[in-house]
N, C-alpha and C positions, 0 to 999 in steps of 0.2 A: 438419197441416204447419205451416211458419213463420206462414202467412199466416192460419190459423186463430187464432193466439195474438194477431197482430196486429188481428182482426177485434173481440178481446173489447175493446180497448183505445184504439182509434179509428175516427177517421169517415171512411171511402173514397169521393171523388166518383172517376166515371169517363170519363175521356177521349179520343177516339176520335185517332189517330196518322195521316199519311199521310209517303208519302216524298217527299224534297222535289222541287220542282217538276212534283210529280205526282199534284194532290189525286183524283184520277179511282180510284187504290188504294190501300185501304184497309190500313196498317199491322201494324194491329193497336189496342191501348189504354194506355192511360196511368193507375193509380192514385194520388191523391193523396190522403196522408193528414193529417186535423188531431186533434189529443186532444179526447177526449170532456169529462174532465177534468182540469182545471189539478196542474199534479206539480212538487214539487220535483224541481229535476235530483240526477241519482245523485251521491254525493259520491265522490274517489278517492283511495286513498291509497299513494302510491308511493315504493318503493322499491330499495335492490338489494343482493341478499345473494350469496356465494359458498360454493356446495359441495363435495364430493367426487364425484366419479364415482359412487361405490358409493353417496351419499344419494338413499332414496326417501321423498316427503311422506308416505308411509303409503297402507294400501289404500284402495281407492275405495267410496265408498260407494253402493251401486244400490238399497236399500232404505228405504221411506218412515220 
């Protein structure tokens, strides 16, 4: 799942939750995550095009 892909990728401490004014039940947990290692940020590059109706980007590709 998501949180597998996120596991390879950083460091989760875990934090236990309660509801407020009522530390006696327990929430549930809170993970926080830090990078294991240091990343350039993604870079973006945006823009904006106009099509037709009938334009498809082409098939999709599901093969490695």
């Amino acid at each position: 799942g998501l949180l597998g892909i996120s596991d390879l990728l950083l460091r989760a401490s875990v934090m236990s939750t309660y509801l407020s004014k009522d530390w006696g039940q327990d929430w549930g947990s809170l993970r926080r995550f830090e990078t294991i290692v240091e990343a350039q940020p993604a870079g973006l590059d945006l823009g904006t095009t106009t099509h037709s109706g009938l334009w498809s980007p082409g098939s999709m590709r599901y093969q490695p």
